[in-house]
Each structure stands twice: as C-alpha cells, then as structure tokens.
LUMZASE-725099 format. One record per residue (C-alpha): residue number from 1; residue in one letter; x, y, z. Coordinates in steps of 0.25 Angstrom, whole numbers. Layout:
N
<rec resi="NUM" resn="a" east="X" north="Y" up="Z"/>
...
end
This chain:
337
<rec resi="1" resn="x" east="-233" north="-407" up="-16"/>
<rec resi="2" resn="x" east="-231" north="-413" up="-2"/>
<rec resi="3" resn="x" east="-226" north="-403" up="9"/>
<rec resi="4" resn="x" east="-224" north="-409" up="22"/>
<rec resi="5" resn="x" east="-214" north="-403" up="32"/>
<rec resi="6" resn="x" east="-210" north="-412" up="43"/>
<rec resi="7" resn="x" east="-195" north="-409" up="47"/>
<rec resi="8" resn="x" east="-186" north="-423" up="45"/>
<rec resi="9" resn="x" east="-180" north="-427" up="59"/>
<rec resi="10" resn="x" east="-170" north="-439" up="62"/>
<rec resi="11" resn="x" east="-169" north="-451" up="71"/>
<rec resi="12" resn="x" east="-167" north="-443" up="80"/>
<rec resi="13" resn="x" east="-179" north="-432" up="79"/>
<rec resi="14" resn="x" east="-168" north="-421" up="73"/>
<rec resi="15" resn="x" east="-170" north="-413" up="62"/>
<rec resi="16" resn="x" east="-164" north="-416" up="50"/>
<rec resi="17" resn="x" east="-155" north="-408" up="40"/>
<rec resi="18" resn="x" east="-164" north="-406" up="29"/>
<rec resi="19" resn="x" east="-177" north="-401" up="39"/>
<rec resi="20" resn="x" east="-173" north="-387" up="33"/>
<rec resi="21" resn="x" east="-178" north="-393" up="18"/>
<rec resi="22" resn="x" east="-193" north="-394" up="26"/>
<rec resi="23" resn="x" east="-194" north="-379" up="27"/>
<rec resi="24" resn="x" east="-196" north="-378" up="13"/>
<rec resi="25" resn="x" east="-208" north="-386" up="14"/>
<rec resi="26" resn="x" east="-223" north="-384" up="17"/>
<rec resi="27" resn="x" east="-237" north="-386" up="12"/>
<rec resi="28" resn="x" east="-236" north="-375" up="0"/>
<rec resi="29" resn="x" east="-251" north="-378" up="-4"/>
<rec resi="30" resn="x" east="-258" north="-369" up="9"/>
<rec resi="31" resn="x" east="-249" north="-355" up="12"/>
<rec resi="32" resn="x" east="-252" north="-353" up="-4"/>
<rec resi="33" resn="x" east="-269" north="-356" up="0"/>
<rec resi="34" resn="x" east="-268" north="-347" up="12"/>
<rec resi="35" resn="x" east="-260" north="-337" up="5"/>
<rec resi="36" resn="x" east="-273" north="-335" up="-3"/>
<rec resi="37" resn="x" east="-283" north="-338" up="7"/>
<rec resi="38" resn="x" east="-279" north="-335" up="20"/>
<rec resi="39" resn="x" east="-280" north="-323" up="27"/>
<rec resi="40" resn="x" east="-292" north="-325" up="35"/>
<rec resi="41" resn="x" east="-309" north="-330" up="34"/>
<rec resi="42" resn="x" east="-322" north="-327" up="40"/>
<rec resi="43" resn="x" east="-335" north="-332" up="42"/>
<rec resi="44" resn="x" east="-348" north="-329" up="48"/>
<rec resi="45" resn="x" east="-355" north="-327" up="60"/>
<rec resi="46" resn="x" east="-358" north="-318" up="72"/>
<rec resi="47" resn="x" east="-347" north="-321" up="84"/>
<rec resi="48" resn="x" east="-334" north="-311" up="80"/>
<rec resi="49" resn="x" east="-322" north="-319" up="75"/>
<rec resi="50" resn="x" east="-311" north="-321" up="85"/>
<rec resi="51" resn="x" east="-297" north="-317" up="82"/>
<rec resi="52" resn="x" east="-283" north="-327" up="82"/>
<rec resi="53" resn="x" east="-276" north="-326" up="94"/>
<rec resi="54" resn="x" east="-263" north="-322" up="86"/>
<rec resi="55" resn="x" east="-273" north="-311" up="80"/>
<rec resi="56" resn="x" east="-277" north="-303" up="90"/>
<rec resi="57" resn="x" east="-290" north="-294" up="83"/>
<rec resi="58" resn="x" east="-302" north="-290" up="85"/>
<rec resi="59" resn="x" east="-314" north="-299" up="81"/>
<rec resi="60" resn="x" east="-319" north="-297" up="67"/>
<rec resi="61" resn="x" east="-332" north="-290" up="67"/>
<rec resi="62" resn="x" east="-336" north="-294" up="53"/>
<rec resi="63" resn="x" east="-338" north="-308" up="49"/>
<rec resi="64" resn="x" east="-340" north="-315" up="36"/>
<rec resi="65" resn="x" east="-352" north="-323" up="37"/>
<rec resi="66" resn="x" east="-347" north="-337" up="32"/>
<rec resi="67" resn="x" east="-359" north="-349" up="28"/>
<rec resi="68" resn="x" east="-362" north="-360" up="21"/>
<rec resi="69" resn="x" east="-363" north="-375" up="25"/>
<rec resi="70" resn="x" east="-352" north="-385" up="29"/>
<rec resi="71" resn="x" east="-342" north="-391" up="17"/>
<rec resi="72" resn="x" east="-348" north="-378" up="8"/>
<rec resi="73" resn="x" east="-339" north="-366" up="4"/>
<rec resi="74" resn="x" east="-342" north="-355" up="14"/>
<rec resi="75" resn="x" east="-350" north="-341" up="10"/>
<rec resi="76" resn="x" east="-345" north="-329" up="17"/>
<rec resi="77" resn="x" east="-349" north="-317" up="19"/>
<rec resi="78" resn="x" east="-339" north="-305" up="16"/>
<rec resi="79" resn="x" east="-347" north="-293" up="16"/>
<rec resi="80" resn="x" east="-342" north="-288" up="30"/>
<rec resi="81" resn="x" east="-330" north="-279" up="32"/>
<rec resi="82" resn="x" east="-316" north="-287" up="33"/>
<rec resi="83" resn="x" east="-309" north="-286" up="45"/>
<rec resi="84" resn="x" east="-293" north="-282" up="42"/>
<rec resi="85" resn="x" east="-287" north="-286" up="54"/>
<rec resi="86" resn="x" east="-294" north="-298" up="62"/>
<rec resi="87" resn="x" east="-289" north="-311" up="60"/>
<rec resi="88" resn="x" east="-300" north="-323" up="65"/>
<rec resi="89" resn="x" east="-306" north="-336" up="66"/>
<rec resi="90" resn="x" east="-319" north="-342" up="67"/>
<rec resi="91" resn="x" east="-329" north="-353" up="68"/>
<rec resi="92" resn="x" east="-340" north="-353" up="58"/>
<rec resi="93" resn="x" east="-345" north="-367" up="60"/>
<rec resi="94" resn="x" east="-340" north="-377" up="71"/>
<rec resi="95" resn="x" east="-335" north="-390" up="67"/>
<rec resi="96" resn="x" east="-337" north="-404" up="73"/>
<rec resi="97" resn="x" east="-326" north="-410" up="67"/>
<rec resi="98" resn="x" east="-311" north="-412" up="73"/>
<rec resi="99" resn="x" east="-304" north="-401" up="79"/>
<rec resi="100" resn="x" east="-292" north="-397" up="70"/>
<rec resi="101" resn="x" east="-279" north="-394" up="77"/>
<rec resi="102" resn="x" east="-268" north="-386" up="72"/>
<rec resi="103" resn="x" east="-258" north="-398" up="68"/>
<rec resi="104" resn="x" east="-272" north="-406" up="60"/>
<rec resi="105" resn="x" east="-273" north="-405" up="44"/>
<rec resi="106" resn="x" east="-286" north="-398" up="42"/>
<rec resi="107" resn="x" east="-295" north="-399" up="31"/>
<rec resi="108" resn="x" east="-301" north="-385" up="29"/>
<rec resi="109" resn="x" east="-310" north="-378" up="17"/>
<rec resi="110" resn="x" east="-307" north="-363" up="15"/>
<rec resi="111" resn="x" east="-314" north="-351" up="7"/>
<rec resi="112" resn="x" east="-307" north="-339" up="9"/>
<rec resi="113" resn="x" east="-310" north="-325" up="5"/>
<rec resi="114" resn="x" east="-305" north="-311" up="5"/>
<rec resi="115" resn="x" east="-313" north="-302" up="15"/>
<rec resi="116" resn="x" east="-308" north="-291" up="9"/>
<rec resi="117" resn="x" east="-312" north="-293" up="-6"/>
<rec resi="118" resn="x" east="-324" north="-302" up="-2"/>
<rec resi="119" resn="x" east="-317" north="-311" up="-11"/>
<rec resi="120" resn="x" east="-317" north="-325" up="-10"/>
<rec resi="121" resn="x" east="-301" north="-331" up="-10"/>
<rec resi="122" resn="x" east="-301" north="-348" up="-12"/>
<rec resi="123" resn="x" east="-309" north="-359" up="-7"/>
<rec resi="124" resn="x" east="-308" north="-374" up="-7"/>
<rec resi="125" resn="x" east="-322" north="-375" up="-9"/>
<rec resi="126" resn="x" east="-316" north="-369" up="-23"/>
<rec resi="127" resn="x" east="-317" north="-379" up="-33"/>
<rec resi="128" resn="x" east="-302" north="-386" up="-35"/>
<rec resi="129" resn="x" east="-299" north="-383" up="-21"/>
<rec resi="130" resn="x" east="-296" north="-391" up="-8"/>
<rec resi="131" resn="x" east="-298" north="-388" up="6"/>
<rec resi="132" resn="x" east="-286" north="-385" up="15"/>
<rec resi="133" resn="x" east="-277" north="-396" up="21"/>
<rec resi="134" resn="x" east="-268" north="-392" up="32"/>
<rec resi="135" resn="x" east="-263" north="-393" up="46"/>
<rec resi="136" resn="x" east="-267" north="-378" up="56"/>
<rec resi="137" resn="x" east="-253" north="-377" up="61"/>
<rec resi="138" resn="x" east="-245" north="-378" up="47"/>
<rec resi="139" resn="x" east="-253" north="-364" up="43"/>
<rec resi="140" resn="x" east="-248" north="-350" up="43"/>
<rec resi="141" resn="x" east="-260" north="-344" up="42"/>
<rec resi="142" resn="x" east="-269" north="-341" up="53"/>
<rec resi="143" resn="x" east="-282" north="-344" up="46"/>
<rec resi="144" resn="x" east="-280" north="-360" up="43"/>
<rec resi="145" resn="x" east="-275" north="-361" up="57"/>
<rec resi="146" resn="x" east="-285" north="-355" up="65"/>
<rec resi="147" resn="x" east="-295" north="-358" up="56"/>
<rec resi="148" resn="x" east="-296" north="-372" up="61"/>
<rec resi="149" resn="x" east="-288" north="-377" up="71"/>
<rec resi="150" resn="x" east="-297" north="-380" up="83"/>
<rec resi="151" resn="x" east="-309" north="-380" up="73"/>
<rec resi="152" resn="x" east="-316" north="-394" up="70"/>
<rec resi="153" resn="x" east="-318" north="-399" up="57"/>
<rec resi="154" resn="x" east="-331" north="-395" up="51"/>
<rec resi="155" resn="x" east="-329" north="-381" up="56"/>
<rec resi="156" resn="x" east="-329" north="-368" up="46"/>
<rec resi="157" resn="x" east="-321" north="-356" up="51"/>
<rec resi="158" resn="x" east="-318" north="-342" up="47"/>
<rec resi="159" resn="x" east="-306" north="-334" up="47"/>
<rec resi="160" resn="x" east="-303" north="-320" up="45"/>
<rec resi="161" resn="x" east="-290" north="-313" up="44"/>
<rec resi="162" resn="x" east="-283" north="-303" up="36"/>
<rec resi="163" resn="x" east="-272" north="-306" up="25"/>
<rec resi="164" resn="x" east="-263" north="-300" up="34"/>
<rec resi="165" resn="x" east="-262" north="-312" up="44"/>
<rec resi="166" resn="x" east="-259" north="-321" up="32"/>
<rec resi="167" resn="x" east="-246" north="-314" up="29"/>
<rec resi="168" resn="x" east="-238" north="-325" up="29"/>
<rec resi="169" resn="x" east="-246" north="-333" up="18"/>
<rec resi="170" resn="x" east="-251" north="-319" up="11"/>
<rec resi="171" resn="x" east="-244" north="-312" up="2"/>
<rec resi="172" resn="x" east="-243" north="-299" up="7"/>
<rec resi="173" resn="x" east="-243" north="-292" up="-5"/>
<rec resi="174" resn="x" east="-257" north="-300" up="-9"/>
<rec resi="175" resn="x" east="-270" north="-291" up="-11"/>
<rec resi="176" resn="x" east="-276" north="-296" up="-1"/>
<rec resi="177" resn="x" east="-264" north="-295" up="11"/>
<rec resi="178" resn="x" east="-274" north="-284" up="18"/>
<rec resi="179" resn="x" east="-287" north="-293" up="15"/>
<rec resi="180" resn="x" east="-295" north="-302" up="25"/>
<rec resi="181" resn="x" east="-298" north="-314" up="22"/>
<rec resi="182" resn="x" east="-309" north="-324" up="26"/>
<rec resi="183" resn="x" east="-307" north="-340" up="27"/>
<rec resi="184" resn="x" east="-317" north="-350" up="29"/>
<rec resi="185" resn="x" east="-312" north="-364" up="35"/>
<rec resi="186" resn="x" east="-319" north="-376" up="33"/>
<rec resi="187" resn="x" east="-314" north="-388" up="42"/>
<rec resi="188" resn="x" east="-316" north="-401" up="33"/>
<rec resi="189" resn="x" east="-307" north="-411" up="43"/>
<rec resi="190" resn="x" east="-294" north="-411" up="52"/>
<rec resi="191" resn="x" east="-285" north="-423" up="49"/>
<rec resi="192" resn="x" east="-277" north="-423" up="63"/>
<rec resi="193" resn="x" east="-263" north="-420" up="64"/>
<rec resi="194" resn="x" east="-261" north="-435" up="70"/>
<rec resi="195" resn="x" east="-271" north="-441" up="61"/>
<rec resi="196" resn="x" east="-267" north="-458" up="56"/>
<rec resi="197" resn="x" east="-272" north="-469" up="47"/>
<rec resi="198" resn="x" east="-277" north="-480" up="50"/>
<rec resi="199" resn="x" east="-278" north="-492" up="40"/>
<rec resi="200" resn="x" east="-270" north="-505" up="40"/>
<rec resi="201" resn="x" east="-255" north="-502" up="35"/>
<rec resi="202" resn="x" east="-251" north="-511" up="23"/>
<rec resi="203" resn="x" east="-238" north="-518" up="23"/>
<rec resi="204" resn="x" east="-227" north="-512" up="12"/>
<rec resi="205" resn="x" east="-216" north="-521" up="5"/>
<rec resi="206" resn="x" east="-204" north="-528" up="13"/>
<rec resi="207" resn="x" east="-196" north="-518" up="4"/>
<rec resi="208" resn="x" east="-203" north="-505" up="9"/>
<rec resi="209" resn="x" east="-206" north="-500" up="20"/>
<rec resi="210" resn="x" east="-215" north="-504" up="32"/>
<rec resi="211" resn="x" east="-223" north="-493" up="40"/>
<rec resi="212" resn="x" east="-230" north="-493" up="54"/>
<rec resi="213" resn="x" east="-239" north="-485" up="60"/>
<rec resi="214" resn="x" east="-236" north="-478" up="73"/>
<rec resi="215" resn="x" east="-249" north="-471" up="74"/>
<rec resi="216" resn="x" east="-247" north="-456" up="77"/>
<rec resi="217" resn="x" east="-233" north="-457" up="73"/>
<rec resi="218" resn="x" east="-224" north="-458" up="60"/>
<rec resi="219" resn="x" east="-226" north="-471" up="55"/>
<rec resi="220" resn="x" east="-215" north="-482" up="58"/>
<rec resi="221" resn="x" east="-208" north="-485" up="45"/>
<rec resi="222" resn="x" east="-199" north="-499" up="44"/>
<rec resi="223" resn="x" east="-188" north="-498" up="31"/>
<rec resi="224" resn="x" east="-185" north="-512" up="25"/>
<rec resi="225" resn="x" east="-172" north="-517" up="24"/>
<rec resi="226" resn="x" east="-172" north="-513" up="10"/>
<rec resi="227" resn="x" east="-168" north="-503" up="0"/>
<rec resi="228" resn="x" east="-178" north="-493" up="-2"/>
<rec resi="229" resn="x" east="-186" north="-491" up="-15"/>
<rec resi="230" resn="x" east="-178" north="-485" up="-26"/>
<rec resi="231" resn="x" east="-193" north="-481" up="-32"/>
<rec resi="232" resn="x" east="-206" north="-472" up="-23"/>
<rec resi="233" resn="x" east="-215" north="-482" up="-17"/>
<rec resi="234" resn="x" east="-227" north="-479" up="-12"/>
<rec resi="235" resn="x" east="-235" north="-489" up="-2"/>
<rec resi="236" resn="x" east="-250" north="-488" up="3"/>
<rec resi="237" resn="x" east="-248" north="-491" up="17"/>
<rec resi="238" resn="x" east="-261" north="-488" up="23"/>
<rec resi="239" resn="x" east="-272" north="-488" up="13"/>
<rec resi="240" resn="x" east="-283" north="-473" up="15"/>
<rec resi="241" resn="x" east="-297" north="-476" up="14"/>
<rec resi="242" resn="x" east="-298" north="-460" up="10"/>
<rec resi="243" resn="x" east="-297" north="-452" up="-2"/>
<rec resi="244" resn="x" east="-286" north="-453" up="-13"/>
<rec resi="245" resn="x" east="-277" north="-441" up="-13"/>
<rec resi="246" resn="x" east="-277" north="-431" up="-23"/>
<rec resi="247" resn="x" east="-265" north="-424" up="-31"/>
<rec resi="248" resn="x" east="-267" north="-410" up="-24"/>
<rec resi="249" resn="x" east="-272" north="-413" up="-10"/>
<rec resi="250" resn="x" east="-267" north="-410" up="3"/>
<rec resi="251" resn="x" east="-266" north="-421" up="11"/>
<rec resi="252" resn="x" east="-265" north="-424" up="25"/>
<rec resi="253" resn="x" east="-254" north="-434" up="31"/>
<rec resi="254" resn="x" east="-243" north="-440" up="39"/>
<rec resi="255" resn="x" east="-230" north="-443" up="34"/>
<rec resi="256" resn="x" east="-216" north="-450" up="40"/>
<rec resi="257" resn="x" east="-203" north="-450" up="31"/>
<rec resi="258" resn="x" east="-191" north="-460" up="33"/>
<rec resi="259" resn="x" east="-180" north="-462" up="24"/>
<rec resi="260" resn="x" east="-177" north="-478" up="20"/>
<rec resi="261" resn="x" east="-163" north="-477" up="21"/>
<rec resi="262" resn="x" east="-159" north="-470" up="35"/>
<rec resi="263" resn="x" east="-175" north="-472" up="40"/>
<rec resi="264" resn="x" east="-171" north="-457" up="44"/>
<rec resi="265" resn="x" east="-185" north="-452" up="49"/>
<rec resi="266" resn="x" east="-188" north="-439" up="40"/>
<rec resi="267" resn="x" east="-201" north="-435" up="47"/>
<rec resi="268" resn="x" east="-216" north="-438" up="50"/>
<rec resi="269" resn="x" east="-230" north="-430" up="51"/>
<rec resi="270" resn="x" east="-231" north="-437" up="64"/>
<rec resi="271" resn="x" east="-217" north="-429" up="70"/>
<rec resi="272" resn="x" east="-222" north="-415" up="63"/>
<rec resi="273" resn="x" east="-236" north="-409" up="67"/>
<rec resi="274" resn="x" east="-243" north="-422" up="59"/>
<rec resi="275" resn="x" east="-252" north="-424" up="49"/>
<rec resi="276" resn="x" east="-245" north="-416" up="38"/>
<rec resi="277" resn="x" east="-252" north="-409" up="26"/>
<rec resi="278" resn="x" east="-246" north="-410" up="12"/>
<rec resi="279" resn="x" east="-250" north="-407" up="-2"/>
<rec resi="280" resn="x" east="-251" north="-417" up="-13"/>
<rec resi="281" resn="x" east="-247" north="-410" up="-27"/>
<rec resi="282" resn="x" east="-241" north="-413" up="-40"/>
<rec resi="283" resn="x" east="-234" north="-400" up="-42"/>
<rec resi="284" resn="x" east="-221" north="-407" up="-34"/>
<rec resi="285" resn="x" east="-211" north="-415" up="-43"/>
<rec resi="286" resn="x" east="-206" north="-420" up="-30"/>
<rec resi="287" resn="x" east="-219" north="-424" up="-23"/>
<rec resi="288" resn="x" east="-226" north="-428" up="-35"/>
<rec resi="289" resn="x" east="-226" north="-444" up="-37"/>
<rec resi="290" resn="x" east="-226" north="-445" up="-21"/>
<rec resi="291" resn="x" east="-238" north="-436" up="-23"/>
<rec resi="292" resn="x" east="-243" north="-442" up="-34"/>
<rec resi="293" resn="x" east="-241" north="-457" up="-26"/>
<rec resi="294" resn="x" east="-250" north="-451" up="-15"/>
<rec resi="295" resn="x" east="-260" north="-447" up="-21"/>
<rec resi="296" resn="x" east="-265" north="-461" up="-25"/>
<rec resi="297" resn="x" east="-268" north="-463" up="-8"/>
<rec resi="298" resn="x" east="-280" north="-460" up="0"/>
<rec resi="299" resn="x" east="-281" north="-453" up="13"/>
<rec resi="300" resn="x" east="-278" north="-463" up="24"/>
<rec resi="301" resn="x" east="-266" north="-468" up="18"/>
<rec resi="302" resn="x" east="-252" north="-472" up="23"/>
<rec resi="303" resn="x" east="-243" north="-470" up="9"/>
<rec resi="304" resn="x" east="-228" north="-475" up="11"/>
<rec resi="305" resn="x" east="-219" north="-468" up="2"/>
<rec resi="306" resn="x" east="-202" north="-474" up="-2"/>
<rec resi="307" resn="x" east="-198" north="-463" up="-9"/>
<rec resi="308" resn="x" east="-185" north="-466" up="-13"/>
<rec resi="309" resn="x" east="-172" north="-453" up="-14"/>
<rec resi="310" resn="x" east="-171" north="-453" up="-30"/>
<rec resi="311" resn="x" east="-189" north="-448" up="-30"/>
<rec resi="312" resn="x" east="-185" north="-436" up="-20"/>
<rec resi="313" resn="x" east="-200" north="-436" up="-16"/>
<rec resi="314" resn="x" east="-205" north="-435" up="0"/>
<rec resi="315" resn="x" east="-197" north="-423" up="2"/>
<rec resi="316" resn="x" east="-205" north="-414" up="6"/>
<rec resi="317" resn="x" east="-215" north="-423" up="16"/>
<rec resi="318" resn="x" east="-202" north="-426" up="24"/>
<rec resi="319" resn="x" east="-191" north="-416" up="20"/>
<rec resi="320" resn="x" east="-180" north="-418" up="14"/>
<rec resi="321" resn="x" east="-177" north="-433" up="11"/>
<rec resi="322" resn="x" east="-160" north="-436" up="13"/>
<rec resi="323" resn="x" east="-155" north="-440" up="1"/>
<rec resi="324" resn="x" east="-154" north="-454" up="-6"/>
<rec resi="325" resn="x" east="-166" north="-458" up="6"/>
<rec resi="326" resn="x" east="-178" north="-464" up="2"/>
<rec resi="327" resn="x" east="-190" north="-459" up="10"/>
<rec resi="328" resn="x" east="-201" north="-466" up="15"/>
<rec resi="329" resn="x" east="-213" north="-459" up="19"/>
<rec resi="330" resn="x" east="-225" north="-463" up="25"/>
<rec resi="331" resn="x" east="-238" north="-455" up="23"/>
<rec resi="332" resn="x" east="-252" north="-455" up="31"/>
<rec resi="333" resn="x" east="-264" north="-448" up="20"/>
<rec resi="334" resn="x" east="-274" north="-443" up="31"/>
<rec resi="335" resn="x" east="-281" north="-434" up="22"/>
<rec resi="336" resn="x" east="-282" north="-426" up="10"/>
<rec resi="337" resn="x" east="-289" north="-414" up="3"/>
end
C-alpha cells in the first residue's frame, strides 16, 4: 500500500475541493509498531539521563546498561528499578555520520522491551523484520522523534519513558498502559528531506510525456498534443544504480502528480515537507499493479507513471484524482528498506 499525504493545490496554489479526502490518509505501517513498542528505551552508562523539555522530570537515577558492538542487536541490562514517571534521552555511542533533522527519512534499528516485566517487546534484528523508515516530524511519539533528530548516523541511543506518554498510540486499556518501556535506536543512514538523483534522463515517446529536471523543485512536466493512454504505462526515466525494491519495503521518495487533460497541478513532495515515506504492499486492490510495477526499479530511479481514470490507481500518493482525468506521476526512488 502507498500512503502519501500532500494536499492537491491549483494554478493558483489554492486548495482544492477534495483535500478533505487527504485526512483519511497516512502511513498505517508505524502508529500500529509504535503502539507495541513505544513507550520509552534505555541504555547504559554513568552521566544521569536528561529529560524532554516538554517533560519536565527528574533525571533517572537507574540506568539500564546497554552493550554490544555496531550493526549487532543490543544486550541490556534490566535488573535495576524502573523509573514510573521520567520520560528521557540519551546518547550511548556518538556517530560520525550526517546529522538527522526532523523533516529527513531516517533509517533506524530498534529493540525494545518492557522495563517493568524485563520482557523483551520487538526488534528488527528479529528474524523477518525490517528497520524503521520515517520522517522525525511525521511521528506522535516522543521516542522516534527525540530519539534521533540532531543525532548523526552511526549513533545508538536510549530512551526511557512510561506507557503513559504514549497514550495517543497505546491502547489505554493494554497491560502495560502503567509500564515503562526501554528503546534502543540504532541510526543506520539519513536520506535528506531535499535529497535528488542524478543520472542522465532518457527520452519517452512523442506520444507521452516529456519530463525536466528542476533540481530541488517538482520536476517540469510537458503533455503532448496527444490523447492520453487508454492503458497504465510505466517509463524508466532515470535508470538507479541501487537495489531492486522489494514487495513489503518502505521506501523513500519524491513525487509530483498532474493530470493529462487540465495539466491541473495535484501536488508534489517538493511543496510539502519533501522527501516522503511510503509503504510498498500487496494487501491494496487499488495500489496493487502500481505496486507491483514499482517494485521492478532500483533505488536511484526516476519512474514515470500515465495512469489512465478507468485503473483508479494513484490516489492515494496525490489525493483524490477528479474524475475521467488521467494522471501522471513522477516518482524519485532514493531509498528503501
């Protein structure tokens, strides 16, 4: 499935009508993780734990002791008393990669557990699992935000909070509401919020059409005097030199929508926060061939996309497509996990 929420503007940078259809959108995948996972983590070391500034507590005497080497699932410690109402951050080992802002996609490996129960919760060390793939600013929770923006990748940091500053993602009426939970990040990469391709751009078919790059803008798009496709079309524009993509993954990427017929501007990653996260997955009817077509790209690639009204796919990248309008969208793979 592809979430992407970007509100359709027009010519003349208005909203249009059906922006209230974008509300319903979102990327479903991470609320349900968090819900599970999120309430707080921990690690080691002597120097106390500072508090959010939205939190004001006391600093947590008792520390789990976090260790194990880079890129290995963490060992921690839980043998000391967990704290019930501290909420905090901290740095276990320094990165030297690229600071991560809150409008970036992060790449982050987790292992959470229960403080509480000293029971470990989810990891994407597990076998089958993934790391994280999301943008700090898109987050409810705390934990994913502070966790890394302003770290550098390479960096692993602990947090630890109580269920209870995770309401808004924890069920309330969950066993472990009154628990404290202990996260352990793992920065892997930071793909930036204005992040491009570069590549040499092929050149499409008189009847489709033409794209230009605008560097750290929405690509320019020129529609042939032509009648559109009655059939989805799908042209390479820029080939990756990455990996293929994968049924399942999340990815990281830009997008801008227009429709063939009005050339009405229906929205671009570029106008709304950039680089967007989206999620890959078959369990969509209406995504599912677009889905299906993307995953037979690499990372690095520019994919152009004619998607004609009678498919009714592309929805839910740019909103609601008006009806009888074929869409055209352009989409920049920067990364994927």
């Amino acid at each position: 499935m592809l979430f992407v929420i970007d509100p359709p503007v027009n010519h003349a940078g208005l909203p249009c009508p059906w922006e209230a259809h974008m509300g319903k959108l979102g990327i479903s995948f991470l609320p349900i993780l968090i819900a599970v996972l999120l309430v707080g983590c921990s690690d080691s070391g002597s120097p106390p734990l500072r508090p959010l500034a939205e939190n004001p507590t006391s600093a947590v005497s008792s520390v789990p002791d976090v260790s194990g080497p880079p890129g290995a699932r963490p060992q921690v410690d839980l043998t000391g008393e967990a704290p019930k109402d501290s909420f905090a951050v901290r740095e276990v080992r320094a990165g030297k990669g690229a600071a991560v802002t809150s409008q970036d996609v992060v790449t982050v490996r987790y292992t959470a557990f229960n403080w509480t129960t000293r029971r470990p919760l989810a990891s994407s060390f597990d076998a089958g699992s993934r790391p994280l793939l999301y943008k700090p600013e898109t987050m409810a929770d705390p934990a994913l935000q502070k966790g890394v923006v302003d770290q550098r990748v390479g960096a692993r940091v602990l947090v630890i909070a109580p269920a209870a500053f995770a309401a808004s993602v924890i069920d309330k009426g969950a066993d472990m509401f009154e628990h404290t939970v202990v996260l352990v990040l793992d920065i892997d990469s930071v793909t930036p919020w204005d992040a491009t391709l570069s590549g040499p751009t092929k050149k499409t078919s008189p009847a489709l059409p033409s794209v230009q790059d605008s560097g750290k803008a929405p690509v320019s798009i020129k529609i042939p005097e032509t009648k559109p496709p009655t059939k989805l079309t799908a042209t390479t524009m820029i080939n990756g030199k990455g990996p293929a993509l994968e049924a399942g993954q999340s990815i990281a990427l830009h997008y801008t929508g227009i429709t063939w017929e009005t050339e009405l501007y229906l929205g671009s990653s570029w106008r709304s926060g950039g680089a967007k996260v989206v999620e890959l997955s078959p369990e969509s009817a209406g995504l599912r061939e677009l889905a299906n077509l993307l995953t037979r790209e690499r990372v690095g690639s520019r994919v152009q996309f004619v998607i004609p009204p009678s498919t009714d796919l592309g929805g839910d990248i740019v909103g609601a497509v008006p009806s009888n309008s074929t869409l055209i969208l352009v989409i920049d793979i920067l990364h994927a996990v």
